[in-house]
C-alpha positions as CSV (number, residue, x, y, z in Angstrom):
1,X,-10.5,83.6,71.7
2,X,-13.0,81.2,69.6
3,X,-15.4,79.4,71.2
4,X,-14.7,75.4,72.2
5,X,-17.3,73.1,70.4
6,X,-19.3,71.2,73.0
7,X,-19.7,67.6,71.8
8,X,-20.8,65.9,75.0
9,X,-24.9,65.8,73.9
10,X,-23.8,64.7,70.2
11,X,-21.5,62.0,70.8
12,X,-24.0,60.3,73.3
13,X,-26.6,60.4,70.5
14,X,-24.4,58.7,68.3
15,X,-23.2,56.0,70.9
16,X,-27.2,55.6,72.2
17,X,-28.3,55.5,68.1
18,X,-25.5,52.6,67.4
19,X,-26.2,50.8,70.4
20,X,-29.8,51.0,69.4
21,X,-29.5,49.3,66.2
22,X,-30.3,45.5,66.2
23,X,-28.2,43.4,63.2
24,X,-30.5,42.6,60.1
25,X,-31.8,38.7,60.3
26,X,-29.7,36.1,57.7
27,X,-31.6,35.0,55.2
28,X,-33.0,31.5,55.3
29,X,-31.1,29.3,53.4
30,X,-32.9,28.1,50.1
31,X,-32.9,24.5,48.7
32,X,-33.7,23.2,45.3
33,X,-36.5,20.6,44.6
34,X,-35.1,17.1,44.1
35,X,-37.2,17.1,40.8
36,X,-35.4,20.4,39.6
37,X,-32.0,18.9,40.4
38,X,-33.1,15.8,38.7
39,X,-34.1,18.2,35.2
40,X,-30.3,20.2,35.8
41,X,-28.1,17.4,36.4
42,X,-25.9,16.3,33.4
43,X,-28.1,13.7,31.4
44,X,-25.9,10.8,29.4
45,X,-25.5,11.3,25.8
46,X,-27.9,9.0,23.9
47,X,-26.6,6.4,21.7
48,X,-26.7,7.2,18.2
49,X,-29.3,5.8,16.3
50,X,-27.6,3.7,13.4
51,X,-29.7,4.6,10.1
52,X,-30.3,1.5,7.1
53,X,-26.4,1.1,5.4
54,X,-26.8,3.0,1.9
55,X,-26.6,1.2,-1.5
56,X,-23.1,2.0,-1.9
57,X,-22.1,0.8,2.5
58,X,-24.0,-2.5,1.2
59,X,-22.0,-2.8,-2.5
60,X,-18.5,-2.5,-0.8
61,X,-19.3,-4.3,2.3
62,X,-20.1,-7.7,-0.2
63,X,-16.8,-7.2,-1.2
64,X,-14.7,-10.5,0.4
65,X,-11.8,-9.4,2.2
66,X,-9.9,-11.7,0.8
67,X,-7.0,-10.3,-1.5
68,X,-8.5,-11.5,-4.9
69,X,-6.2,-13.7,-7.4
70,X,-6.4,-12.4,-10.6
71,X,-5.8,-14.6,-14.1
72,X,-3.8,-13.4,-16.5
73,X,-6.3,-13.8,-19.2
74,X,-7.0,-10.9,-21.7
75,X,-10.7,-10.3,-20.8
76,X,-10.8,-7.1,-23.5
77,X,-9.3,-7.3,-26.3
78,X,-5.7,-7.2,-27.0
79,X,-3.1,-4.0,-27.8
80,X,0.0,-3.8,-29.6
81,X,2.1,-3.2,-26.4
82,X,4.4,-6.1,-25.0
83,X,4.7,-4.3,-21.6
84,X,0.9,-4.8,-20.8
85,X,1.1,-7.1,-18.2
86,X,-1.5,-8.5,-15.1
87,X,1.3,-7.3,-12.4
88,X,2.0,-4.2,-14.4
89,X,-1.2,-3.5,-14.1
90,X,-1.7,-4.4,-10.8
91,X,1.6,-1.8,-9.5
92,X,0.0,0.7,-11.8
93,X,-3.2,0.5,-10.0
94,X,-4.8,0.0,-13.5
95,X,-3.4,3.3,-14.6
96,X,-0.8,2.3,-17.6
97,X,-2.5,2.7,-20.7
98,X,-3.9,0.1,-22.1
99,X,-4.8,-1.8,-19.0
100,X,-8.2,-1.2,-19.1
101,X,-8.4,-2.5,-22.0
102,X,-6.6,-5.9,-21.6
103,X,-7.4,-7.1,-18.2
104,X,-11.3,-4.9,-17.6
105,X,-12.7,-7.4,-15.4
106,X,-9.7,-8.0,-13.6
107,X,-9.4,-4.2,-12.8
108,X,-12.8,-3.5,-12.0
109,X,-12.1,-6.4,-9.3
110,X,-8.7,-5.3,-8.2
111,X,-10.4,-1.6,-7.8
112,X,-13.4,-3.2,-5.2
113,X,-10.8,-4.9,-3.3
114,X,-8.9,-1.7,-2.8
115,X,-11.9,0.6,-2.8
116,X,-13.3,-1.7,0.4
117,X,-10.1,-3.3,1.9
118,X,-7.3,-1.6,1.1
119,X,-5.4,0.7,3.7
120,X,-3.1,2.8,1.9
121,X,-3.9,6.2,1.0
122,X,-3.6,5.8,-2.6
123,X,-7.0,3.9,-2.3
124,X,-9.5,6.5,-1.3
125,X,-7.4,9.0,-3.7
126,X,-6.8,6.7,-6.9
127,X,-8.8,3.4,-6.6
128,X,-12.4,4.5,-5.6
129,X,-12.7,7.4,-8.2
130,X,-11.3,5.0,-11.0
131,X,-13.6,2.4,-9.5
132,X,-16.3,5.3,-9.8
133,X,-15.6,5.6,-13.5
134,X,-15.6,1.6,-14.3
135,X,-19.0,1.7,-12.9
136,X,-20.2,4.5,-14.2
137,X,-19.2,3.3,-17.8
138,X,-19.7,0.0,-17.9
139,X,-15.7,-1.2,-18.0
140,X,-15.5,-4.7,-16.6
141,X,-18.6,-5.3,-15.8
142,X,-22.2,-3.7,-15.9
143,X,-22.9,-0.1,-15.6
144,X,-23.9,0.9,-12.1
145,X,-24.1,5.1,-12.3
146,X,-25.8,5.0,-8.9
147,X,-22.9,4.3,-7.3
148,X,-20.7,5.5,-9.5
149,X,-22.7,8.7,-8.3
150,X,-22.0,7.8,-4.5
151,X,-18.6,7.0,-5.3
152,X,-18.1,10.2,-6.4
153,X,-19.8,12.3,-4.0
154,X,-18.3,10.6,-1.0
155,X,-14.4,10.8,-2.1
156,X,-14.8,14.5,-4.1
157,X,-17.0,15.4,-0.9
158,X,-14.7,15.1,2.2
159,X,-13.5,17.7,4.7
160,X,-9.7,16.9,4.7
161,X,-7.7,14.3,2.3
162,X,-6.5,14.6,-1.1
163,X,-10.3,14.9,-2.7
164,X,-8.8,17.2,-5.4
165,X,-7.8,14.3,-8.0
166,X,-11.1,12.7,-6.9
167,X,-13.0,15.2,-8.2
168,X,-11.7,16.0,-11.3
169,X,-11.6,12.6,-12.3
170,X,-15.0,12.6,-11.5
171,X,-15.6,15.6,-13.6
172,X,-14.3,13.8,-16.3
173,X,-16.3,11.2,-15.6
174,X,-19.5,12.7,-15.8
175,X,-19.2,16.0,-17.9
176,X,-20.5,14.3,-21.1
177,X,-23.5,12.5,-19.2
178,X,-24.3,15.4,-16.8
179,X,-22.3,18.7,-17.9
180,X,-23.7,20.5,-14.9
181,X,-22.8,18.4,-12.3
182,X,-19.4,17.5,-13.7
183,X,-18.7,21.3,-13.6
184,X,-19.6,21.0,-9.5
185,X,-16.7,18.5,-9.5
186,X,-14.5,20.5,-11.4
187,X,-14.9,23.8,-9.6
188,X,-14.0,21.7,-6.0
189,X,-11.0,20.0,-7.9
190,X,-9.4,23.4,-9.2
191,X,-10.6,25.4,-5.9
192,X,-6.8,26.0,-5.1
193,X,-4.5,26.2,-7.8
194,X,-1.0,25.2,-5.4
195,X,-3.2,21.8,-5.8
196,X,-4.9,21.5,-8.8
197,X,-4.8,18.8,-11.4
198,X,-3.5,19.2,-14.6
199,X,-6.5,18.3,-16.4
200,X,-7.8,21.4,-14.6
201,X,-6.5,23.6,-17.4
202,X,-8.6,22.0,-19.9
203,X,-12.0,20.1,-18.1
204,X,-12.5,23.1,-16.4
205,X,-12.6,25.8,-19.2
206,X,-14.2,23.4,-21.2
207,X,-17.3,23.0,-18.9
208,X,-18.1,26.6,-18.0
209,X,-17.4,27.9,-21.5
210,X,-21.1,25.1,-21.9
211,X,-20.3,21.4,-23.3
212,X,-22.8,21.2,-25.6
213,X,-23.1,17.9,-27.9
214,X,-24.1,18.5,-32.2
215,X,-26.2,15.8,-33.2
216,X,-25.1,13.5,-36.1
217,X,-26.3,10.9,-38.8
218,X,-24.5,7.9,-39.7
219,X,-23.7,8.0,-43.3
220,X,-21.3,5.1,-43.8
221,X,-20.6,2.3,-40.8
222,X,-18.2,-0.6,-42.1
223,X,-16.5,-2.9,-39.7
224,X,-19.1,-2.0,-36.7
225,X,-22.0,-4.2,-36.3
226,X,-23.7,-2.1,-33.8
227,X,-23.9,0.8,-35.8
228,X,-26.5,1.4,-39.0
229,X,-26.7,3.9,-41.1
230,X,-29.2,6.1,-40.4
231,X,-28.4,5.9,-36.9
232,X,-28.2,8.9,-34.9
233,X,-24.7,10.3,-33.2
234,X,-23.2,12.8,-30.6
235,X,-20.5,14.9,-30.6
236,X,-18.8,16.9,-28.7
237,X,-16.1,19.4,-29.5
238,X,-13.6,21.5,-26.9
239,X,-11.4,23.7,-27.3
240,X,-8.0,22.7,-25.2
241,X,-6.0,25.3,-26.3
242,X,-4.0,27.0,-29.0
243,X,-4.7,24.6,-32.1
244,X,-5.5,21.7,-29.9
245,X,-9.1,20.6,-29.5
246,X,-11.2,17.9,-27.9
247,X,-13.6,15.6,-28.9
248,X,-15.9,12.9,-28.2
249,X,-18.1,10.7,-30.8
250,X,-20.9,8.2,-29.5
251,X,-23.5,6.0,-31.9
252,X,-25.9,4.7,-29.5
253,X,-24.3,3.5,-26.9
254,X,-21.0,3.2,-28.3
255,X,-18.6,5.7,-27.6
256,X,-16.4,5.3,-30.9
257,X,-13.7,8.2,-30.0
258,X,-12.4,10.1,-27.4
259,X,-12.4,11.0,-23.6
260,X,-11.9,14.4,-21.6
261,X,-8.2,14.0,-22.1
262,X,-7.7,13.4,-26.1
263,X,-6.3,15.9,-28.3
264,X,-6.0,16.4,-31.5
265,X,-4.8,19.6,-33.8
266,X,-7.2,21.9,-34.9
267,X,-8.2,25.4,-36.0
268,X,-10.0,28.1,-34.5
269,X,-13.2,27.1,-36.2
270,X,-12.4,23.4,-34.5
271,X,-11.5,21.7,-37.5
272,X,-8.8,19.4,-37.8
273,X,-7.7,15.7,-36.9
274,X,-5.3,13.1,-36.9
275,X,-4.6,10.4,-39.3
276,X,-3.0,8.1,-37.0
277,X,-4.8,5.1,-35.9
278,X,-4.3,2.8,-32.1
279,X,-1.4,1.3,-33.6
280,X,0.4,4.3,-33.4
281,X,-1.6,6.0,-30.4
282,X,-3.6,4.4,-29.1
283,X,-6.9,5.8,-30.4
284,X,-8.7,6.6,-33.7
285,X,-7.9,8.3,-36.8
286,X,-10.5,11.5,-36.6
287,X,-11.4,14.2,-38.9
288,X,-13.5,17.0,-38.5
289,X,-14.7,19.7,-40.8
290,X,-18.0,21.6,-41.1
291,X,-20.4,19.1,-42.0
292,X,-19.4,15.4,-41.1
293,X,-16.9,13.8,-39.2
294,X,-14.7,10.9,-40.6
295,X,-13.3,7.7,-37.9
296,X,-11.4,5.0,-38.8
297,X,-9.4,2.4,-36.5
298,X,-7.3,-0.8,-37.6
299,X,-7.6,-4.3,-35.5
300,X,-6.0,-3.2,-32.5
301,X,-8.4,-1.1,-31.2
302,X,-10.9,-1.0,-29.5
303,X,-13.8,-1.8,-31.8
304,X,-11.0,-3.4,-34.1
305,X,-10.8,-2.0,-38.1
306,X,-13.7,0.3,-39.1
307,X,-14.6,2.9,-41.1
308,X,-17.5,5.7,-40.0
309,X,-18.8,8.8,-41.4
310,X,-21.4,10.9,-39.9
311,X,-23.2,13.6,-40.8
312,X,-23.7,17.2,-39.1
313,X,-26.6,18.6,-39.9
């Protein structure tokens, strides 16, 4: 038989030792300085300090807001196109060719009134850029290529929008005058192919293959009072692709033939031309070989009827 287990003396210990035990004092409750609270407490959001307007804020804010009439009178010199028009112009937004160089004035001031007024999206995509371009070369006005600059930087620069045809038309704008930053633009404007611009396929190679300009010496100048003999040119030639090439010619401050989008055929060693003059498109008859480049034009362009030849050393 086992043993019974005597628990009297145990479980009056335990009893005594509960009873015994006192309960443990709450902590005092703590409060917070009125100067800490005062340092936590949500402060208000200060009010942003408005910085001085920028060159560019000032240039379009002179701009009246007043739609601007525009005469009908040929400011540039005429072309052998009856369609040319002031309102074709105007529903063009100055992009039919030729209407720069009818109506110049009147599109560099129906491009500020769009640039600084206008609401339609077309404006920051089409009119700023191109009013960008007029500025920076002179079209309708003086050249301004500080805020052609800001122009630019602000429309080829934003987060969201359609800043693609923005840039590369300022690419083209710049890639003669400043090859390294046009090539900033460019790489922004063909960033996603889904969106690029066509010119992508030929501004773009053409820049990071290195635009370099061959200087020239006027040899024979007829029909172009700015331009002597002995006077020094640039040129620069692009390849745009299989038997097509670019170029561009400038005496001084004349720029006698060619943008980042004329063509012309040529060989691999980027020789060629075209014998056609503006009557029948719009731009110079060219020729290139090895040593000299030939130009000539009849009245209805530009710089009406010359005849140019210059030199490459």
């Amino acid at each position: 038989m086992r043993p019974m287990l005597r628990l009297g003396p145990l479980l009056a210990f335990s009893v005594l030792f509960a009873c015994d035990r006192s309960p443990e004092p709450s902590p005092e409750p703590t409060t917070t300085p009125p100067e800490l609270l005062a340092e936590l407490a949500p402060q208000p959001r200060p009010e942003p300090v408005a910085g001085p307007p920028s060159a560019l804020d000032t240039y379009l804010a002179a701009i009246p807001a007043e739609l601007p009439e525009l005469s009908a009178e040929v400011t540039g010199h005429p072309v052998k196109d009856p369609k040319i028009s002031i309102e074709r112009c105007k529903e063009s937004a100055w992009s039919y060719r030729g209407c720069s160089e009818v109506y110049p004035r009147q599109g560099l001031q129906w491009m500020r009134w769009q640039c600084a007024h206008s609401k339609v999206p077309y404006s920051d995509e089409i009119m700023c850029p191109r009013l960008g371009l007029y500025l920076h070369e002179g079209v309708g006005g003086p050249k301004e290529p500080a805020l052609a600059r800001a122009l630019f930087d602000r429309h080829c620069f934003m987060e969201k929008g359609a800043f693609h045809t923005t840039c590369i038309r300022a690419a083209e704008a710049m890639m003669f005058a400043d090859p390294s930053l046009a090539l900033t633009y460019a790489v922004r404007a063909c960033s996603d192919p889904s969106l690029a611009h066509p010119s992508c396929a030929t501004v773009l190679p053409a820049l990071q293959a290195g635009l370099a300009a061959r200087d020239g010496v006027v040899d024979k100048a007829e029909g172009l009072p700015a331009v002597a003999v002995g006077g020094a040119c640039k040129l620069w030639l692009w390849s745009t692709g299989p038997a097509s090439c670019g170029a561009r010619l400038a005496c001084g401050d004349a720029v006698l033939y060619g943008a980042s989008d004329t063509t012309f055929p040529c060989t691999d060693a980027r020789t060629g031309g075209d014998a056609w003059t503006t009557a029948k498109d719009r731009d110079p008859s060219i020729k290139i070989d090895a040593t000299k480049v030939v130009l000539s034009d009849d009245k209805t362009g530009k710089h009406g009827a010359f005849e140019l030849t210059v030199r490459l050393p």
